[in-house]
C-alpha positions as CSV (number, residue, x, y, z in Angstrom):
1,X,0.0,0.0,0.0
2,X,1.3,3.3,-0.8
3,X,0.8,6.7,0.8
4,X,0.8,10.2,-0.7
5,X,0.4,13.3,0.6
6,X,-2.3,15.3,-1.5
7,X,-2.6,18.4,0.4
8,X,-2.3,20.4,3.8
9,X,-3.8,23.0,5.8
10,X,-1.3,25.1,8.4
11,X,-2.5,27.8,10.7
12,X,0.2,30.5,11.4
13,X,0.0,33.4,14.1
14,X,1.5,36.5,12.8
15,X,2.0,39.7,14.2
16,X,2.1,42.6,11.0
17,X,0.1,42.9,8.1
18,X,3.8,43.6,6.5
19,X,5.1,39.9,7.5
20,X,1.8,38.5,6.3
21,X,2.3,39.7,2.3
22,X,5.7,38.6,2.6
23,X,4.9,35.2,4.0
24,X,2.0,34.7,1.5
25,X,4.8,35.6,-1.3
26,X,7.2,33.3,-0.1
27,X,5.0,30.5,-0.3
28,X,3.9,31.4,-3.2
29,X,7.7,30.5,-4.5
30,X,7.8,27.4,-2.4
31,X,7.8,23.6,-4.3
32,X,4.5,23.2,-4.0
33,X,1.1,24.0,-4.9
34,X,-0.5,27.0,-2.9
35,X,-4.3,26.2,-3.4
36,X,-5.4,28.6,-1.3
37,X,-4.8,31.2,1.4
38,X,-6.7,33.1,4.2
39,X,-5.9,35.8,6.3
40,X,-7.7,37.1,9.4
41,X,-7.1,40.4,11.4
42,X,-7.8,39.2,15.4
43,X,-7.6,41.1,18.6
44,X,-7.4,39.7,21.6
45,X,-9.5,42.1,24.5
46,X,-9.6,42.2,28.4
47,X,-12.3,44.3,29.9
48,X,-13.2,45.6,26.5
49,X,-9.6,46.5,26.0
50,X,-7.5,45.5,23.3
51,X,-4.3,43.9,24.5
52,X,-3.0,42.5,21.5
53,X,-3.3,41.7,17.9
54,X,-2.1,39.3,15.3
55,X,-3.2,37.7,11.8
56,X,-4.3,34.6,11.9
57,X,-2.9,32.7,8.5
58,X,-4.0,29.6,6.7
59,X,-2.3,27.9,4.1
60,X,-3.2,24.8,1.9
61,X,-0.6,23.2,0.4
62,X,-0.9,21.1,-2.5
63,X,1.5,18.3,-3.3
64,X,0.0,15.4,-5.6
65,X,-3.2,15.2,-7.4
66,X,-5.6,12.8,-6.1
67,X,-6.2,10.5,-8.8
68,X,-2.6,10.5,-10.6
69,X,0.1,11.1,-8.0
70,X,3.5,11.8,-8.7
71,X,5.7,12.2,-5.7
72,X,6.5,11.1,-2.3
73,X,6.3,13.9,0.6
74,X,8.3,13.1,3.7
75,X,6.5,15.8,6.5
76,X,9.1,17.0,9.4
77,X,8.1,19.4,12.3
78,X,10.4,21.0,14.0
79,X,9.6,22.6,17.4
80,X,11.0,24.9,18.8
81,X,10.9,27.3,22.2
């Protein structure tokens, strides 16, 4: 049985409008298939303050087609603090 990756959806938290184009660009460039992308303005309130604010990104990747894939897609995360 084989396995291949046909596509992904990540969520990224960024802080600037500024970093979001550039991000979107990049992967735009990237080796594979940027089906679609989202982003979202969000703030974050305390007692109808704002305290802080970020984008909220999504990606989906796309890597084979469905019915006629072509490649293998090894998938490593790297964590870091």
């Amino acid at each position: 049985m084989s396995k291949y990756l046909v596509t992904t959806t990540e969520v990224y938290r960024i802080d600037s409008e500024a970093e979001v184009e550039a991000f979107i660009a990049e992967a735009k460039k990237a080796n594979y298939e940027l089906k679609k992308y989202t982003s979202e303005y969000k703030e974050v309130k305390s007692k109808k303050q704002i305290v802080d604010s970020y984008f909220k990104v999504t990606l989906t990747k796309g890597f084979n087609d469905e019915k006629e894939p072509a490649s293998q897609v090894d998938v490593k995360y790297e964590v870091s603090f």
